[in-house]
Backbone as CSV, one residue per row, in Angstrom:
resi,resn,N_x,N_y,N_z,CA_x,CA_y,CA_z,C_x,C_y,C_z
1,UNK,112.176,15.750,138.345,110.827,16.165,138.040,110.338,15.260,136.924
2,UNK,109.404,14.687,137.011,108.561,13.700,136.216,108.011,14.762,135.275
3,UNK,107.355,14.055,133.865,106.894,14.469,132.828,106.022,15.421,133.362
4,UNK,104.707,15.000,134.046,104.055,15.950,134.634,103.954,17.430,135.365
5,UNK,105.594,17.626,135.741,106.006,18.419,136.176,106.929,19.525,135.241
6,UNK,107.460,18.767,134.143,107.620,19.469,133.378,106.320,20.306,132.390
7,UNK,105.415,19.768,131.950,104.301,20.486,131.509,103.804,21.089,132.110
8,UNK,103.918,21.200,133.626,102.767,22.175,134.294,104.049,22.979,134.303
9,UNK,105.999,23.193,134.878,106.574,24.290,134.310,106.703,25.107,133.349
10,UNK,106.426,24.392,132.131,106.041,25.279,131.052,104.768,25.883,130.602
11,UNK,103.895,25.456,131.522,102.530,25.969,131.275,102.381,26.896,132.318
12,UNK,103.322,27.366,133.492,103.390,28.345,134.423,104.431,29.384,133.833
13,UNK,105.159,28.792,132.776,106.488,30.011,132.095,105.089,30.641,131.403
14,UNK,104.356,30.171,130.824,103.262,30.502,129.322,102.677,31.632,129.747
15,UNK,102.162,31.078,131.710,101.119,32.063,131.868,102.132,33.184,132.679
16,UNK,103.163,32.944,132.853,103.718,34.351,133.560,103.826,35.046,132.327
17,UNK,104.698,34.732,131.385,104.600,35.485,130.019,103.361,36.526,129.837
18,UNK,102.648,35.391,129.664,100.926,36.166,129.254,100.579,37.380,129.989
19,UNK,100.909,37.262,131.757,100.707,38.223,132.588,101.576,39.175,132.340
20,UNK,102.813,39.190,132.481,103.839,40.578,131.999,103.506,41.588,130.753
21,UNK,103.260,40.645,129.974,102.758,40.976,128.521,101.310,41.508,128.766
22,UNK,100.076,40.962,129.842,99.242,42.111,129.488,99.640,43.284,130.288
23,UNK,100.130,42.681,131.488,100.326,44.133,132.367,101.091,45.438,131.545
24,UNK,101.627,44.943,130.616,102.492,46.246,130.085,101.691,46.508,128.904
25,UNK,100.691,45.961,128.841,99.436,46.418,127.639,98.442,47.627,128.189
26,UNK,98.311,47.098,129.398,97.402,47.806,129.975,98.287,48.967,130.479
27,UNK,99.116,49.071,131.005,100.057,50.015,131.715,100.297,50.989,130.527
28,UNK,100.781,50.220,129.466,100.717,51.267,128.345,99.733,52.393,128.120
29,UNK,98.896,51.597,127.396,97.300,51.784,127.123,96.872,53.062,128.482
30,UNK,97.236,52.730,129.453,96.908,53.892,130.654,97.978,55.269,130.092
31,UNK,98.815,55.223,130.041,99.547,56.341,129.318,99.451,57.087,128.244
32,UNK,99.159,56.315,127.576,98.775,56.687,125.938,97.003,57.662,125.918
33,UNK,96.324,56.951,127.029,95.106,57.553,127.189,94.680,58.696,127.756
34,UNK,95.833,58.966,128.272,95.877,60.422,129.179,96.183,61.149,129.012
35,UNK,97.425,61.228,127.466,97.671,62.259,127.032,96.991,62.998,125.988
36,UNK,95.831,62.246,125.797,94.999,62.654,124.242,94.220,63.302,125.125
37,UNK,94.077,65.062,123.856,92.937,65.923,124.706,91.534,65.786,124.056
38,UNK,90.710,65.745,124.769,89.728,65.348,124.815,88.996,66.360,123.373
39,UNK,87.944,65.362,122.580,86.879,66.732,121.809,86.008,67.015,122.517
40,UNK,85.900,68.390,121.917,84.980,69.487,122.818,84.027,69.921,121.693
41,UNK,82.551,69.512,121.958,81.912,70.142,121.072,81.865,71.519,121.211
42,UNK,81.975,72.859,120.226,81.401,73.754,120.643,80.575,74.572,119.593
43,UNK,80.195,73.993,118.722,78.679,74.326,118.292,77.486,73.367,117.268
44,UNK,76.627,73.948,117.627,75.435,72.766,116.423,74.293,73.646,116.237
45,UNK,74.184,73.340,115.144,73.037,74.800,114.547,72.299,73.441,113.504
46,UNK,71.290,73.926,113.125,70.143,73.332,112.477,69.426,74.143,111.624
47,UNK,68.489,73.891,111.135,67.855,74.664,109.930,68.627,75.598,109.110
48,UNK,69.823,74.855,108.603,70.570,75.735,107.688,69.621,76.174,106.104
49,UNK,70.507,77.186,105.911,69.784,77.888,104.426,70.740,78.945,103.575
50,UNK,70.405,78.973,102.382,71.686,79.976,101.644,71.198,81.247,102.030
51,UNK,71.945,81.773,101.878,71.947,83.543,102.131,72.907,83.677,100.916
52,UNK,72.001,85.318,100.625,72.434,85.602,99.613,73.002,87.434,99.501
53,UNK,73.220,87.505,101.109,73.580,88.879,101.084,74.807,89.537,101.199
54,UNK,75.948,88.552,100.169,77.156,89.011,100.711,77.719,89.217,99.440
55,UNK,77.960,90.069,98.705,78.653,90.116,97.621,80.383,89.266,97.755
56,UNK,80.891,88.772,97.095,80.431,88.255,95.733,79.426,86.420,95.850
57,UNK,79.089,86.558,97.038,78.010,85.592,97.618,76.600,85.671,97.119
58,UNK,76.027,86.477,96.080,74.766,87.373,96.148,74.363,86.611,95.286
59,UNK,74.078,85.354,94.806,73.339,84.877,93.464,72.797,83.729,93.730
60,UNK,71.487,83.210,93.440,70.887,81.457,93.811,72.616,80.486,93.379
61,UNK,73.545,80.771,92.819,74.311,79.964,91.922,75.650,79.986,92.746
62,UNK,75.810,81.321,93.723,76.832,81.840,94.496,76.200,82.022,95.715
63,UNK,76.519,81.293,96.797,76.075,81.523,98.042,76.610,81.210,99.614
64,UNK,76.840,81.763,100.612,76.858,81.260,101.406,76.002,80.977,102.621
65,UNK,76.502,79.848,103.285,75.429,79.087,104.119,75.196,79.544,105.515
66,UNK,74.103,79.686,105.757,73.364,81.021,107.043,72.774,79.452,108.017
67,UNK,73.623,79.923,108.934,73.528,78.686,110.209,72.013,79.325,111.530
68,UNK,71.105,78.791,110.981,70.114,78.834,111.258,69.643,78.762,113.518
69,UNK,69.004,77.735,113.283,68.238,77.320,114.873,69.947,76.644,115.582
70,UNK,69.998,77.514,116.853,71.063,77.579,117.137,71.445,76.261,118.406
71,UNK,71.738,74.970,118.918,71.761,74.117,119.525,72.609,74.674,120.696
72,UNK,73.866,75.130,120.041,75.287,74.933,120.938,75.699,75.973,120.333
73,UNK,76.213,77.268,121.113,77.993,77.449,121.190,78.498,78.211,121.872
74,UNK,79.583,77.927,122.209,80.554,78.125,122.886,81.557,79.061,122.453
75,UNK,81.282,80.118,123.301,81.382,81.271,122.777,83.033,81.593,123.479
76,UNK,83.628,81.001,123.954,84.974,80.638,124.614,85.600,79.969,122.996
77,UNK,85.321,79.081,122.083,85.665,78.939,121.261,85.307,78.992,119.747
78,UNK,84.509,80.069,119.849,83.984,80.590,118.549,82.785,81.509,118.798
79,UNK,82.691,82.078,117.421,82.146,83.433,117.609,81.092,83.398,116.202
80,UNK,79.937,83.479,116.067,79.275,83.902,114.862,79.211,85.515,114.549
81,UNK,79.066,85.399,113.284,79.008,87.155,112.848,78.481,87.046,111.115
82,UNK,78.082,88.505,110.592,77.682,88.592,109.653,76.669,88.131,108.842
83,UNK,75.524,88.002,109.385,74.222,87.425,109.419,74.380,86.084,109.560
84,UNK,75.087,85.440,110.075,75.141,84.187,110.693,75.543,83.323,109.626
85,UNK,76.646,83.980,108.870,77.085,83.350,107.725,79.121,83.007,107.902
86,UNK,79.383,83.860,109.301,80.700,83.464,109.400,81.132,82.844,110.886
87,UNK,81.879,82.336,110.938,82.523,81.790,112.638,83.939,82.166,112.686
88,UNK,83.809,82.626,113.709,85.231,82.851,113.752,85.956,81.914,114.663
89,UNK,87.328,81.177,114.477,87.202,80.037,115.604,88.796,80.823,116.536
90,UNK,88.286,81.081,117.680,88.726,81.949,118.816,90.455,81.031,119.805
91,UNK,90.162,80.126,119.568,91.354,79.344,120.265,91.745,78.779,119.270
92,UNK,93.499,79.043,118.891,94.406,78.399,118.359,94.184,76.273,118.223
93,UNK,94.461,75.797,117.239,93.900,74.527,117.150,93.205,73.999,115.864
94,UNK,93.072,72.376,116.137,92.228,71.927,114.874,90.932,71.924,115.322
95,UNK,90.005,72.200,114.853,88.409,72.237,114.462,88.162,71.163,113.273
96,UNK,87.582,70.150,114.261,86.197,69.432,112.925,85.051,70.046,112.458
97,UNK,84.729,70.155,111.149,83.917,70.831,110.715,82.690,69.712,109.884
98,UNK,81.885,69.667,110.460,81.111,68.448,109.847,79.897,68.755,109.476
99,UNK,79.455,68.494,108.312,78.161,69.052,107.557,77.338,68.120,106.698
100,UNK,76.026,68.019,107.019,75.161,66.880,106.841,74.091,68.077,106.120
101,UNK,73.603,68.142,105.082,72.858,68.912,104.388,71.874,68.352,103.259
102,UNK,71.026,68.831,102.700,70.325,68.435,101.841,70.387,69.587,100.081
103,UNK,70.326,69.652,99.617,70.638,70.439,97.752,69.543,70.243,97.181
104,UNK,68.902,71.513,96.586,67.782,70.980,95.832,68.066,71.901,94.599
105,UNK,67.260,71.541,93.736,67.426,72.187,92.478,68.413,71.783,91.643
106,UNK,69.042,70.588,91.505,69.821,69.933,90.988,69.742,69.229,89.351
107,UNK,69.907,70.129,88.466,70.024,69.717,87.274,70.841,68.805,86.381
108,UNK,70.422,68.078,85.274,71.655,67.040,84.719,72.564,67.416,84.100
109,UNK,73.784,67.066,84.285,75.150,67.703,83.247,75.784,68.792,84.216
110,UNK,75.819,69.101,85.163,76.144,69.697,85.684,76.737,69.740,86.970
111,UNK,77.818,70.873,87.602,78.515,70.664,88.953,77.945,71.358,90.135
112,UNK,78.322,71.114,91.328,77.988,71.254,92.727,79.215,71.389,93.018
113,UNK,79.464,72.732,93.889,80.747,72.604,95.251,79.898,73.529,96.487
114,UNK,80.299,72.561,97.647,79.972,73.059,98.619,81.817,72.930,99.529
115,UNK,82.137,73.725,99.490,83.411,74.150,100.164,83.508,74.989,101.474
116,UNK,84.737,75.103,102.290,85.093,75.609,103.661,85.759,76.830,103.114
117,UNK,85.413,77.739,103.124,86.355,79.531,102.639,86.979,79.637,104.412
118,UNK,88.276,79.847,104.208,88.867,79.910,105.603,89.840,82.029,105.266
119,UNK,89.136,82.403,106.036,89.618,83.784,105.664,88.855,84.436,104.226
120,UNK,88.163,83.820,103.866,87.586,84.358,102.438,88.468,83.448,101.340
121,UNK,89.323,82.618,101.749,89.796,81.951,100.627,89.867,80.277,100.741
122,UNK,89.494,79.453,99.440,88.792,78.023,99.702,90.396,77.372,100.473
123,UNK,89.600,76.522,101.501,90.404,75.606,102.279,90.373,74.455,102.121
124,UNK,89.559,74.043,101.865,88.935,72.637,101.129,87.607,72.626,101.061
125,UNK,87.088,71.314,99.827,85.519,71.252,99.888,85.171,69.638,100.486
126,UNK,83.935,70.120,100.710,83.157,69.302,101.837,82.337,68.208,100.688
127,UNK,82.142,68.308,98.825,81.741,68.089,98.459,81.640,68.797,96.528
128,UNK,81.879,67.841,96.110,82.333,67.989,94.734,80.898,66.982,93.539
129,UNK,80.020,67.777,93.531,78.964,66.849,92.609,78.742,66.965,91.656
130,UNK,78.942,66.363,90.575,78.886,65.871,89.342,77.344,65.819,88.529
131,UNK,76.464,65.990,88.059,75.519,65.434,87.764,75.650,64.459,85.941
132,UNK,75.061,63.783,86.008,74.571,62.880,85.117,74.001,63.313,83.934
133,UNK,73.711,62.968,82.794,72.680,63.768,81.574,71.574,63.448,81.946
134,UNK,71.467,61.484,82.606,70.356,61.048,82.504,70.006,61.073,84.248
135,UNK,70.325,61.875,85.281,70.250,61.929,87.011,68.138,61.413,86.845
136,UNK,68.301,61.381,88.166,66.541,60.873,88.343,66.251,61.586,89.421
137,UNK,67.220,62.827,89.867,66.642,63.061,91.230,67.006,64.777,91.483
138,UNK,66.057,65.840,91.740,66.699,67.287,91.767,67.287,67.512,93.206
139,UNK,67.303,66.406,94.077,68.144,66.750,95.280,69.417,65.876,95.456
140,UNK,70.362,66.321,96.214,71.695,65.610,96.770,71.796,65.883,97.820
141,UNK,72.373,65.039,98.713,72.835,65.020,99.869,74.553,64.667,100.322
142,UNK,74.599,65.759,101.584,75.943,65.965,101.728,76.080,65.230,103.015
143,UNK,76.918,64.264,103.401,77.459,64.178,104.725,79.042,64.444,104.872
144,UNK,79.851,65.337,105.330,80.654,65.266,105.038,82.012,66.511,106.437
145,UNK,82.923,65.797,106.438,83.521,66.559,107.504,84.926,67.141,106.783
146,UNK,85.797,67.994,107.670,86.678,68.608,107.477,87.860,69.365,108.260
147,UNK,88.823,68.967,108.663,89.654,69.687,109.505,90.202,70.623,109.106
148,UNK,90.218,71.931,110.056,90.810,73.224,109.816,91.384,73.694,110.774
149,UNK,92.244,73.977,110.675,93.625,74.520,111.747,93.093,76.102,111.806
150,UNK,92.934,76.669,112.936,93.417,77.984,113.337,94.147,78.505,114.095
151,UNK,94.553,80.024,113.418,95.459,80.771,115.030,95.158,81.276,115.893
152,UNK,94.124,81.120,116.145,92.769,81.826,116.962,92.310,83.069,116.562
153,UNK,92.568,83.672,115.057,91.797,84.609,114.679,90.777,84.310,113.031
154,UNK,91.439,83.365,112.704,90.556,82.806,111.346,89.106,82.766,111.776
155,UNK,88.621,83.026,110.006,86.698,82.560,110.234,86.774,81.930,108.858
156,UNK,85.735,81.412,109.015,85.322,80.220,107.732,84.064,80.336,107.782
157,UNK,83.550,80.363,106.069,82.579,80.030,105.679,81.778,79.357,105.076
158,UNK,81.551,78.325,104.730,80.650,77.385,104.134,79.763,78.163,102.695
159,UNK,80.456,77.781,101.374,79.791,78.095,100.285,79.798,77.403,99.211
160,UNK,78.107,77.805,98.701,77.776,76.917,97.367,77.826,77.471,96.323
161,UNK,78.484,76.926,95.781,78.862,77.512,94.277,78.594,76.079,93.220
162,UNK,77.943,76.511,92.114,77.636,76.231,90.641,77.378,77.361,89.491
163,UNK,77.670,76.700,87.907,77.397,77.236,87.295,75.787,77.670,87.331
164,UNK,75.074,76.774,87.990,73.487,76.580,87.682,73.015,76.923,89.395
165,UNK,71.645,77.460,89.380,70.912,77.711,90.467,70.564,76.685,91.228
166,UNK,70.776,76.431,92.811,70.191,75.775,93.593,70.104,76.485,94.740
167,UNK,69.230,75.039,95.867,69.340,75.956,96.930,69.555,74.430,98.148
168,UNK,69.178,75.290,99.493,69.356,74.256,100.326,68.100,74.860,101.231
169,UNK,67.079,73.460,100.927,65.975,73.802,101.667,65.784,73.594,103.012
170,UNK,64.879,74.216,103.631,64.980,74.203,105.061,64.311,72.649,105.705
171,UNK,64.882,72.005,105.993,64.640,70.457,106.408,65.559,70.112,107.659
172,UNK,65.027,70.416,108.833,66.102,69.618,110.134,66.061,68.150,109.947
173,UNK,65.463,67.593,109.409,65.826,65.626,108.863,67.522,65.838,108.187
174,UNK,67.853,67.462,107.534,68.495,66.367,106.852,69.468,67.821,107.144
175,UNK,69.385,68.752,107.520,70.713,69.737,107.841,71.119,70.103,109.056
176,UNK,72.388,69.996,109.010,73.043,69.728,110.438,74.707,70.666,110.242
177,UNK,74.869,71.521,111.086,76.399,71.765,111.199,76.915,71.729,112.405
178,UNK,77.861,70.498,112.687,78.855,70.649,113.786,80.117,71.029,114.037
179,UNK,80.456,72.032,115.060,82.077,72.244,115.001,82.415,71.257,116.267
180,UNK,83.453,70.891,116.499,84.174,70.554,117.051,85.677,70.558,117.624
181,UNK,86.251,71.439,118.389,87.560,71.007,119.067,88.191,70.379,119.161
182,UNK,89.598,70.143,118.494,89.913,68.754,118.859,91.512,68.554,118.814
183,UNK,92.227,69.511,118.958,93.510,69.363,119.676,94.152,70.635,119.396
184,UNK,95.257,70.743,120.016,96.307,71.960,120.001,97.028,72.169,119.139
């Protein structure tokens, strides 16, 4: 075999290589894709707002968040109750909890928590704000998500707590709550 024949053998080893190597990319990649369960939205509410009728929830400063104009839900995996201030999430699993909101009444020197109460007790917060001496602005904005495991009988609630009074005004530009489904 002349020179020529050797470069086109090694340039036919290169490309069988290349082919084995994607086929088992793709072959992979087909496996790996089939076992992930799919997210399931199952709710979206809009025109959120504080409510203030739940003791020890009852104060502009202590509040929890009342899930307003109702988009989605799926009542196979969650349940609202208690003036539309709790969910209960009905199938065992993780839930994304994602919350896009707007804060007004925001004073300088001072804190913001907007947190996930899972059973009545904090699970994590969605948002930890700080204010400034010298801030320039009485609103904040939240975008912010959160995973929460249930056994299919937990509920969670979304609450704002500060030393100081605010609120969350009614604006669909800028408040949004999504749950989401999203594995076993």
């Amino acid at each position: 075999m002349g020179r020529g024949g050797t470069v086109l053998g090694i340039i036919g080893i290169i490309l069988a290589a290349g082919a084995v190597g994607f086929t088992f990319i793709v072959w992979n990649s087909q496996n790996t894709t089939k076992s992930l369960t799919p997210t399931i939205v199952v709710g979206i509410w809009e025109t959120l707002g504080d409510n203030l009728g739940f003791a020890p929830y009852n104060s502009q400063n202590n509040w929890l968040l009342e899930f307003g104009d109702n988009r989605l839900n799926n009542t196979d995996y969650i349940s609202v109750s208690n003036s539309n201030t709790r969910i209960t999430l009905l199938k065992s699993g993780w839930y994304r909890i994602h919350l896009s909101i707007l804060l007004a009444g925001i004073n300088p020197s001072r804190s913001y928590r907007v947190r996930i109460l899972k059973d009545g007790v904090t699970e994590c917060f969605l948002d930890l704000y700080e204010t400034s001496a010298t801030m320039d602005s009485i609103y904040h904005s939240i975008d912010s998500s959160a995973f929460v495991y249930s056994n299919g009988t937990n509920y969670i609630e979304i609450n704002g707590d500060s030393a100081d009074d605010f609120s969350v005004p009614s604006n669909n530009l800028y408040n949004q709550l999504t749950i989401e489904f999203v594995a076993v």
